[in-house]
PyMOL CGO cylinders between C-alpha atoms (Angstrom):
from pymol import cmd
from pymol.cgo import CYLINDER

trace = [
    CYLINDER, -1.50, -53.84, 25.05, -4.18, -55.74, 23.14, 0.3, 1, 1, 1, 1, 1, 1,
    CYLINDER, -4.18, -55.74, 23.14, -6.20, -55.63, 26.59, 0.3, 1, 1, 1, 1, 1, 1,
    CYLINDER, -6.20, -55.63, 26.59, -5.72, -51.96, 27.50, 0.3, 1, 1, 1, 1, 1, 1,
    CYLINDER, -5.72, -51.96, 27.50, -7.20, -51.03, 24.16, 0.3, 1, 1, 1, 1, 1, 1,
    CYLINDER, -7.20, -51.03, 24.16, -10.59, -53.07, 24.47, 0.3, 1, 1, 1, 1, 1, 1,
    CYLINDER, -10.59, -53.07, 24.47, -10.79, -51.73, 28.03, 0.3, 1, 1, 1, 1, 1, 1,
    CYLINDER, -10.79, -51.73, 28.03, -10.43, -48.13, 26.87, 0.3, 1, 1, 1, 1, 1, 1,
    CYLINDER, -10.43, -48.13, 26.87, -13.06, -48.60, 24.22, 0.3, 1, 1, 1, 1, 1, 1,
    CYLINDER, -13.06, -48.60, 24.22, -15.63, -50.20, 26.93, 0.3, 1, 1, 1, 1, 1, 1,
    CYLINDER, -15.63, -50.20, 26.93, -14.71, -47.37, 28.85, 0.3, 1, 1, 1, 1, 1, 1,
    CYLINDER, -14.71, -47.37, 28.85, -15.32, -44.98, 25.88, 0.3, 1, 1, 1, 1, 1, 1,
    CYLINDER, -15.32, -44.98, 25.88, -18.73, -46.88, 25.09, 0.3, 1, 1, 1, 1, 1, 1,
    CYLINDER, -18.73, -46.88, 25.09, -19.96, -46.51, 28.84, 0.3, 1, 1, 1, 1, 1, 1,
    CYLINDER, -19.96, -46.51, 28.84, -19.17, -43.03, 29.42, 0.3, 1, 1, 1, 1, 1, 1,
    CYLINDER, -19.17, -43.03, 29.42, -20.77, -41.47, 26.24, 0.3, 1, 1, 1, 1, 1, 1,
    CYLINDER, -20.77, -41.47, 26.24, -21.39, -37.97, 27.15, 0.3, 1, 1, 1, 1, 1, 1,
    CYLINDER, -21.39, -37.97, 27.15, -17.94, -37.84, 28.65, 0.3, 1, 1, 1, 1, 1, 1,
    CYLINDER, -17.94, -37.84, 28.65, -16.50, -39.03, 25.30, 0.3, 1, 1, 1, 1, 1, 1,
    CYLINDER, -16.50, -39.03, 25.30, -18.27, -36.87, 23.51, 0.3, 1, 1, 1, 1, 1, 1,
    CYLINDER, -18.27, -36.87, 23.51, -17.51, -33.88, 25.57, 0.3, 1, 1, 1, 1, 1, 1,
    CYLINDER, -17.51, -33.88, 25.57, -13.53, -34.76, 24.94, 0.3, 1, 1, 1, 1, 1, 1,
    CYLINDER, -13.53, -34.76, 24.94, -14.18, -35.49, 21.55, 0.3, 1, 1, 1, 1, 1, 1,
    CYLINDER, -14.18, -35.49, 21.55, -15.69, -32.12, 21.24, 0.3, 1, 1, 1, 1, 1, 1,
    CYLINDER, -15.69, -32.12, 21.24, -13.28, -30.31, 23.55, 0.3, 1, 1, 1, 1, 1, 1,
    CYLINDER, -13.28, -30.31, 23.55, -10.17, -31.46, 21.16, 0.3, 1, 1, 1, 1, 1, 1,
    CYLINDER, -10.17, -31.46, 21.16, -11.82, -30.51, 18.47, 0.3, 1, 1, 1, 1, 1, 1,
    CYLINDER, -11.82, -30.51, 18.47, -12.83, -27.54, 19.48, 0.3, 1, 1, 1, 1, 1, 1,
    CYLINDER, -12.83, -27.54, 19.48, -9.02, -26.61, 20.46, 0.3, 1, 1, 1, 1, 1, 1,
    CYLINDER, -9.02, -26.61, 20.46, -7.64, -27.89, 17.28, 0.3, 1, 1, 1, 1, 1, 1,
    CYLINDER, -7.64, -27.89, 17.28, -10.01, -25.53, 15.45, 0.3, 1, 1, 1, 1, 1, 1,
    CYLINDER, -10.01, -25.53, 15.45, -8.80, -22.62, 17.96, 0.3, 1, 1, 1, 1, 1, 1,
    CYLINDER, -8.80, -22.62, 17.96, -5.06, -23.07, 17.17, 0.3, 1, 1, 1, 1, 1, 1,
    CYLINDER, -5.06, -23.07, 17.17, -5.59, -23.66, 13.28, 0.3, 1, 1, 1, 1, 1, 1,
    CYLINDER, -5.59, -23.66, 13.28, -7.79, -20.42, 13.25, 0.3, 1, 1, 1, 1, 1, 1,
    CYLINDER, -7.79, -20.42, 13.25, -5.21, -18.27, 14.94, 0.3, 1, 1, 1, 1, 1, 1,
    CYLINDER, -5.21, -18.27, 14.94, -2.49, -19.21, 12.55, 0.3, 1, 1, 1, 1, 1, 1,
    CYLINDER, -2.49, -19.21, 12.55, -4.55, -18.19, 9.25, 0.3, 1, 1, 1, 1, 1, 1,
    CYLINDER, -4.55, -18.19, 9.25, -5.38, -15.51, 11.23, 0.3, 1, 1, 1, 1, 1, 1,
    CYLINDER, -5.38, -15.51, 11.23, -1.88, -14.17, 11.64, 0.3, 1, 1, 1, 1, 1, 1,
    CYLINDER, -1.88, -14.17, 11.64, -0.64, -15.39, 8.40, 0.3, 1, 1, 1, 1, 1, 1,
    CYLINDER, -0.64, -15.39, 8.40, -3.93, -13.52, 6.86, 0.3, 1, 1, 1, 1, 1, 1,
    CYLINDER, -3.93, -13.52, 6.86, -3.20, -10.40, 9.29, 0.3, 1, 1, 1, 1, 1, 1,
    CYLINDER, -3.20, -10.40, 9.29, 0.38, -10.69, 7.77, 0.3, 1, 1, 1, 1, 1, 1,
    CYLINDER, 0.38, -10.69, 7.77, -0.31, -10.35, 4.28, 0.3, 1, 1, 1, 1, 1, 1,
    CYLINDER, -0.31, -10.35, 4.28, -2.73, -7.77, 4.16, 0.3, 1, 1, 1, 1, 1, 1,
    CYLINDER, -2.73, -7.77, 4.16, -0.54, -5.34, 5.70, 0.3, 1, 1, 1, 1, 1, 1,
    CYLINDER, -0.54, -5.34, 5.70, 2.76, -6.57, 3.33, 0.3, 1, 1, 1, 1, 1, 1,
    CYLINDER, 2.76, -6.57, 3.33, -0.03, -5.31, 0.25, 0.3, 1, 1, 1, 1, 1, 1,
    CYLINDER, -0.03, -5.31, 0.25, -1.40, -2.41, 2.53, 0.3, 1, 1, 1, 1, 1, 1,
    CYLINDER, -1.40, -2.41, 2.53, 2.45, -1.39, 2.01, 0.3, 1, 1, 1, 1, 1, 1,
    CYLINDER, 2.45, -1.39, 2.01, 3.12, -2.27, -1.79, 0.3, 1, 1, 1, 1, 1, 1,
    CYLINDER, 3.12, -2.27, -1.79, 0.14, -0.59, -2.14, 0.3, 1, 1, 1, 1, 1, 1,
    CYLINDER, 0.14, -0.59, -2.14, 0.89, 2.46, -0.01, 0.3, 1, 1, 1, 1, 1, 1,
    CYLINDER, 0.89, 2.46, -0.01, 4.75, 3.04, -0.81, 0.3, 1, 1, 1, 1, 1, 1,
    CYLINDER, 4.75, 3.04, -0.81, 5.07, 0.65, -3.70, 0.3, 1, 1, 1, 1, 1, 1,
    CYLINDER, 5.07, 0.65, -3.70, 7.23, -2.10, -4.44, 0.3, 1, 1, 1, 1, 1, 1,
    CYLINDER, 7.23, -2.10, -4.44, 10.09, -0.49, -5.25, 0.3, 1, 1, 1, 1, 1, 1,
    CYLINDER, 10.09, -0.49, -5.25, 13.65, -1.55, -3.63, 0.3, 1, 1, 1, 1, 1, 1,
    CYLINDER, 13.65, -1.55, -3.63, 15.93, 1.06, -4.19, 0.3, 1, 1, 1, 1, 1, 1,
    CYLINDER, 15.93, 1.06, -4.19, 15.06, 5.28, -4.30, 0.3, 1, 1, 1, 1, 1, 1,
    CYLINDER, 15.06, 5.28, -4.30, 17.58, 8.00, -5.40, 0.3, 1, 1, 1, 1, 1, 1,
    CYLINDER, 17.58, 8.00, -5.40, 17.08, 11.62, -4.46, 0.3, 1, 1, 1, 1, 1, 1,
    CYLINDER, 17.08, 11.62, -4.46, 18.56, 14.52, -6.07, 0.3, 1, 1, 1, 1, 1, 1,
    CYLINDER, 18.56, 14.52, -6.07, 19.88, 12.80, -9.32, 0.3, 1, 1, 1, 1, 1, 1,
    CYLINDER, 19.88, 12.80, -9.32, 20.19, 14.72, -12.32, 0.3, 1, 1, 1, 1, 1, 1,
    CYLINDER, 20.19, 14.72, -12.32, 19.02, 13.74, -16.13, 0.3, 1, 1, 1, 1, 1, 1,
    CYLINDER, 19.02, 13.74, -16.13, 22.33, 11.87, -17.39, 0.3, 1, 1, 1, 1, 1, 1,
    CYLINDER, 22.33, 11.87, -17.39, 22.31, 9.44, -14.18, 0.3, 1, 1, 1, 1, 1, 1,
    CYLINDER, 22.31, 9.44, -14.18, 18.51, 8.72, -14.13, 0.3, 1, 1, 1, 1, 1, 1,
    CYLINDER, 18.51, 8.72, -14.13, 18.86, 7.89, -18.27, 0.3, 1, 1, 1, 1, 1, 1,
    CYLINDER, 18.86, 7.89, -18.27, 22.04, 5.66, -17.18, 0.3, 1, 1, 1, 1, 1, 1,
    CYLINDER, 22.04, 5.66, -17.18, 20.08, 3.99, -14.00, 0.3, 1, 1, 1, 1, 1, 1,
    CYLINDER, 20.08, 3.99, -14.00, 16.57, 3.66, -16.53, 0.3, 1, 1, 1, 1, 1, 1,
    CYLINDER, 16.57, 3.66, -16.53, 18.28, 1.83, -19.09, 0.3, 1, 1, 1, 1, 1, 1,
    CYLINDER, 18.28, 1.83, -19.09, 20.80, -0.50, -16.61, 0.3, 1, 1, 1, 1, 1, 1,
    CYLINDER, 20.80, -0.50, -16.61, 19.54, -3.91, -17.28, 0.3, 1, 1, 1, 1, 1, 1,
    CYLINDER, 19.54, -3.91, -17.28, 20.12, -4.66, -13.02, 0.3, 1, 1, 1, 1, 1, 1,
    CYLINDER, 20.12, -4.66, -13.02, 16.87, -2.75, -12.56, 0.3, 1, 1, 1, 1, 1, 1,
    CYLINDER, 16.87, -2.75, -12.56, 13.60, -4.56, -13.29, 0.3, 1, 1, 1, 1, 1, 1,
    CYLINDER, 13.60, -4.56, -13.29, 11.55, -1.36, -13.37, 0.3, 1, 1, 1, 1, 1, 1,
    CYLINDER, 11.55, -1.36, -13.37, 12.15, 2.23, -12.92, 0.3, 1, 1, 1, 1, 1, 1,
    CYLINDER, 12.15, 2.23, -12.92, 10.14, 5.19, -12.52, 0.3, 1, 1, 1, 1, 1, 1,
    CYLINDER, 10.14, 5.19, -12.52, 10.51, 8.86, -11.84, 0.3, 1, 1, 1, 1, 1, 1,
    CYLINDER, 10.51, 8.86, -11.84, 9.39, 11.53, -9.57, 0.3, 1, 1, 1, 1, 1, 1,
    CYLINDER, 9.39, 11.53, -9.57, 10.42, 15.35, -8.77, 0.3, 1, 1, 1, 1, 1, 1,
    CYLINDER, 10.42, 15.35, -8.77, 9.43, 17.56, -5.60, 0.3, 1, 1, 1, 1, 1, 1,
    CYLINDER, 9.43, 17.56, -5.60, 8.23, 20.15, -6.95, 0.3, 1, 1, 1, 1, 1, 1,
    CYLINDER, 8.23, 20.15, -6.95, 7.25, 21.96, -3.20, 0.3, 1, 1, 1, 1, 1, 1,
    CYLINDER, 7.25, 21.96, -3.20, 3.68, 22.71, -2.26, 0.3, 1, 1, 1, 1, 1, 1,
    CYLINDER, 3.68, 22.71, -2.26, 0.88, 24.02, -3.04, 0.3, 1, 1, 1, 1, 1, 1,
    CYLINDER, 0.88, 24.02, -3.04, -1.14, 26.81, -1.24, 0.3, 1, 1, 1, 1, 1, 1,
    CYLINDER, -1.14, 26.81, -1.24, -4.51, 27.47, -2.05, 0.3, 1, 1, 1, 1, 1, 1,
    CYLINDER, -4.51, 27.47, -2.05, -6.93, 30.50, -1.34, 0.3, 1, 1, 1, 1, 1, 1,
    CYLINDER, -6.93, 30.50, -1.34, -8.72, 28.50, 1.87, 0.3, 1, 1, 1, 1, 1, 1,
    CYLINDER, -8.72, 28.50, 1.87, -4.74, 27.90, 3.47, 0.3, 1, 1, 1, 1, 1, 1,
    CYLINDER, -4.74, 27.90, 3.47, -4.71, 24.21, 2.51, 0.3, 1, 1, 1, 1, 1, 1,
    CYLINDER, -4.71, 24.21, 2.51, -0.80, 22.97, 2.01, 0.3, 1, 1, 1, 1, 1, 1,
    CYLINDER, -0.80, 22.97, 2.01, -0.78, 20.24, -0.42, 0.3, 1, 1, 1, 1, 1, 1,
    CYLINDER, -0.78, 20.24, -0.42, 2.58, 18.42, -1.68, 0.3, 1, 1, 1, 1, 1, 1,
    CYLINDER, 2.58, 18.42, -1.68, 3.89, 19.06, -5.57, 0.3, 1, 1, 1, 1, 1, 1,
    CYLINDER, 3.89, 19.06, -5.57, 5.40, 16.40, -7.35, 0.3, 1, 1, 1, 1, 1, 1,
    CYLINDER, 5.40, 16.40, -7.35, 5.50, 15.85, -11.17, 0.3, 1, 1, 1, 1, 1, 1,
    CYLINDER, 5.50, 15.85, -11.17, 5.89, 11.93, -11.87, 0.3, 1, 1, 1, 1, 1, 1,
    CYLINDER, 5.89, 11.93, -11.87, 5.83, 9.86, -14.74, 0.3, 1, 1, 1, 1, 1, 1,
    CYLINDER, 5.83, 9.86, -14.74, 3.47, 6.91, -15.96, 0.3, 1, 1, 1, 1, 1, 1,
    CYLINDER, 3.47, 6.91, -15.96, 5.42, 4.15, -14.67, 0.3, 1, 1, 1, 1, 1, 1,
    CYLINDER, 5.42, 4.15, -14.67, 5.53, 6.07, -11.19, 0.3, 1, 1, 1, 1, 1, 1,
    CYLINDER, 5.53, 6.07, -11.19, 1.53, 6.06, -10.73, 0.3, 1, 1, 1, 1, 1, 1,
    CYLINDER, 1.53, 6.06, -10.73, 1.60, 2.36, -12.20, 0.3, 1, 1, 1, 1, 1, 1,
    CYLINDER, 1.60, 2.36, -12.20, 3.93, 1.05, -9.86, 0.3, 1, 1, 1, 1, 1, 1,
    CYLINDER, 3.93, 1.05, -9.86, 2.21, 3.03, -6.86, 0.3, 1, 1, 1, 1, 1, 1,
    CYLINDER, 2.21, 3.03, -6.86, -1.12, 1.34, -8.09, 0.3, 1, 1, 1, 1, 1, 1,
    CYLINDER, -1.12, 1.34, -8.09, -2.36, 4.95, -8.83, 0.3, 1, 1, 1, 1, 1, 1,
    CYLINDER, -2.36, 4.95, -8.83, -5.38, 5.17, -11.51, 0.3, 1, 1, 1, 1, 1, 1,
    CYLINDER, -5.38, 5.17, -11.51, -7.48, 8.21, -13.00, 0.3, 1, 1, 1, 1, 1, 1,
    CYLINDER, -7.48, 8.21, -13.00, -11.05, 8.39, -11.77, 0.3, 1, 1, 1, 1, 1, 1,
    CYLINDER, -11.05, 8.39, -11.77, -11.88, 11.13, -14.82, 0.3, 1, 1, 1, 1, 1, 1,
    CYLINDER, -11.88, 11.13, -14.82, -9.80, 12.93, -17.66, 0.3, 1, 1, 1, 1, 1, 1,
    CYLINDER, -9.80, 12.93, -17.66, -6.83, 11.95, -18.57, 0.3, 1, 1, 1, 1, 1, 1,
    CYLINDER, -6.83, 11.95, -18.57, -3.02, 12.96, -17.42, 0.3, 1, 1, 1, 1, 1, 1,
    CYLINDER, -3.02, 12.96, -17.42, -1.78, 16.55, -17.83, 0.3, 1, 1, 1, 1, 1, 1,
    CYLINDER, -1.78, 16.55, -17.83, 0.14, 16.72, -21.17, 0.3, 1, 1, 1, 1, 1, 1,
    CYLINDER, 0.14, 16.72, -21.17, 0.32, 20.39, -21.49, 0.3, 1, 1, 1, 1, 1, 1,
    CYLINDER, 0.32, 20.39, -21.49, 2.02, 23.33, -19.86, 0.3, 1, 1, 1, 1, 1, 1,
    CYLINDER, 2.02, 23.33, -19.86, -0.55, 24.54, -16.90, 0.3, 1, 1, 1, 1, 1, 1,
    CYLINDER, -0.55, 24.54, -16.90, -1.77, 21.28, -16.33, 0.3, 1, 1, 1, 1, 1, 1,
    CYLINDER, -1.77, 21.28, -16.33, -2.45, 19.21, -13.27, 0.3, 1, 1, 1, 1, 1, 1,
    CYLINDER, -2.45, 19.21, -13.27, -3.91, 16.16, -11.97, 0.3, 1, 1, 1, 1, 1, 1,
    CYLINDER, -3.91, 16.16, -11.97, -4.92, 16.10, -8.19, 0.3, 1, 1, 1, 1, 1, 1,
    CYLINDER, -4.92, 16.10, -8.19, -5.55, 13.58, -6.12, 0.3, 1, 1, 1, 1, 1, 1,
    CYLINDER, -5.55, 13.58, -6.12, -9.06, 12.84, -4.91, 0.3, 1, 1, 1, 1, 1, 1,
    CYLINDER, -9.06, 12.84, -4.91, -8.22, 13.58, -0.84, 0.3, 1, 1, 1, 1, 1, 1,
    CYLINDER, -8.22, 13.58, -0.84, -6.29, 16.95, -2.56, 0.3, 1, 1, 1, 1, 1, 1,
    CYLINDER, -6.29, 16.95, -2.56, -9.94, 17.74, -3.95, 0.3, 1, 1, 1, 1, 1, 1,
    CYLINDER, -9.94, 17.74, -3.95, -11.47, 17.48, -1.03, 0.3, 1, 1, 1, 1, 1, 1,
    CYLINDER, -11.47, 17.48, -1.03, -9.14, 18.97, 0.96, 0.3, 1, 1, 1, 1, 1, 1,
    CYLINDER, -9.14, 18.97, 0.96, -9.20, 22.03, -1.52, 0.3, 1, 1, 1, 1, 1, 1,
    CYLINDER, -9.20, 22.03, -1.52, -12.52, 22.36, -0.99, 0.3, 1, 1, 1, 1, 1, 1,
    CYLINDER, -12.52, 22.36, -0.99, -13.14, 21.88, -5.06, 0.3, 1, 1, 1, 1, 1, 1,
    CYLINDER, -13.14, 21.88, -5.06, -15.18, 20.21, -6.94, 0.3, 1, 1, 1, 1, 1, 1,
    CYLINDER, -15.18, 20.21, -6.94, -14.65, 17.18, -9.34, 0.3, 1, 1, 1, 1, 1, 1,
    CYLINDER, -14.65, 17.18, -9.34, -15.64, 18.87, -12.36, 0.3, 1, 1, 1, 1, 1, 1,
    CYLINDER, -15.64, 18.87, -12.36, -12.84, 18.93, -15.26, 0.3, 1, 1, 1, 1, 1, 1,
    CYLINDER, -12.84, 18.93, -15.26, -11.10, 21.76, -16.95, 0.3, 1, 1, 1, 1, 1, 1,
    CYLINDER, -11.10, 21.76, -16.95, -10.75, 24.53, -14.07, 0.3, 1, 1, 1, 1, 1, 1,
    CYLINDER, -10.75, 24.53, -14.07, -9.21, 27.21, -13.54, 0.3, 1, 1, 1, 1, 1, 1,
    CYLINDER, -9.21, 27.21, -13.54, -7.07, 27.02, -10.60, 0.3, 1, 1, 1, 1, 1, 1,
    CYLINDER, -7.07, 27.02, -10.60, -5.36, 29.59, -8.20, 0.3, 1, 1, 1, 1, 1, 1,
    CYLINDER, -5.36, 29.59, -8.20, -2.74, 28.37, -5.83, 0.3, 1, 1, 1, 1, 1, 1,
    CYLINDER, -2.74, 28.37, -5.83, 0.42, 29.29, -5.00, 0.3, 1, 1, 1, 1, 1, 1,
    CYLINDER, 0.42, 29.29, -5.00, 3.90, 27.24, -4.96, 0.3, 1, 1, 1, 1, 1, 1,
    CYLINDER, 3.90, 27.24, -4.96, 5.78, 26.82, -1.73, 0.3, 1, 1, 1, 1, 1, 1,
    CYLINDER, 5.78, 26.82, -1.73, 9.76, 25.16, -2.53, 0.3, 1, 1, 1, 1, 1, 1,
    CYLINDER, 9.76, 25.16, -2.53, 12.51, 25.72, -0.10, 0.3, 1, 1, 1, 1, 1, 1,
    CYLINDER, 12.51, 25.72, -0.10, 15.69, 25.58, -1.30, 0.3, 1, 1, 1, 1, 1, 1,
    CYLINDER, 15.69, 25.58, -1.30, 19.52, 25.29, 0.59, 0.3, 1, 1, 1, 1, 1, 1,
    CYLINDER, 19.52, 25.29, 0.59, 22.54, 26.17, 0.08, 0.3, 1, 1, 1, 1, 1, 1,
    CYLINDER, 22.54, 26.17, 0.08, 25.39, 23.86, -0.39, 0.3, 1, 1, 1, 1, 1, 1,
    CYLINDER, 25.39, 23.86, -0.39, 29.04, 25.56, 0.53, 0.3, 1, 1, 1, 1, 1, 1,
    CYLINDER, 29.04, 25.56, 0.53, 31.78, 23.63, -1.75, 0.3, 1, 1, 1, 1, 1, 1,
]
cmd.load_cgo(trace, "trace")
């Protein structure tokens, strides 16, 4: 054993630029395999925020649930966090641009990582906040305190008991 190793090392020290060229070449693929792993793990957790950030990070949604089961499902002490939100339909403005309608709460635009580039939210009767892609698809402009016209678009069905 003791003689194998000291003629591998003489070999080593003769053929330098061959030594060098494995000693780079491991290297070298080392580096490649490490890179693609942070590269995937990276590649994985960029889109697992791209999704909290896009649908939220909620793990449970219930549709159609009146007041007295949304104030018994708030205050259950299983849920960590709760937040509301109410299709409302769509909107139809003057230049034919169909824009979804839903009335949420604070915790809602929290949760979905939402924040207010100007004003503050609607508190009154008439009021509206829009988001910045429903500006521009609206064709208005960013100012504050306008007077809107739009019409609302809900379909409703008809459940046979």
């Amino acid at each position: 054993m003791k003689q194998s190793l000291i003629l591998a090392i003489a070999y080593l020290k003769k053929q330098k630029s061959r030594t060098t060229a494995l000693i780079i070449g491991i290297t070298l693929a080392v580096m490649l395999v490490f890179g693609f792993n942070v590269i995937r793990e990276s590649q994985s957790k960029n889109q697992l925020e791209s999704i909290y950030k896009t649908h939220g990070s909620y793990d449970i949604t219930f549709n159609n649930v009146n007041k007295d089961v949304a104030s018994k499902l708030e205050n259950d002490k299983a849920f960590k966090n709760s937040s509301e939100s109410a299709d409302l339909g769509e909107i139809l403005d003057e230049n034919g641009a169909l824009i979804e309608l839903n009335a949420s709460n604070e915790n809602y635009l929290n949760q979905n990582m939402y924040s207010l580039k100007k004003g503050r939210l609607p508190q009154k009767e008439g009021e509206i906040a829009l988001e910045e892609k429903s500006i521009e698809r609206m064709g208005l402009s960013t100012d504050l305190n306008q007077d809107l016209k739009f019409k609302i678009k809900k379909e409703y069905k008809d459940k046979i008991i």
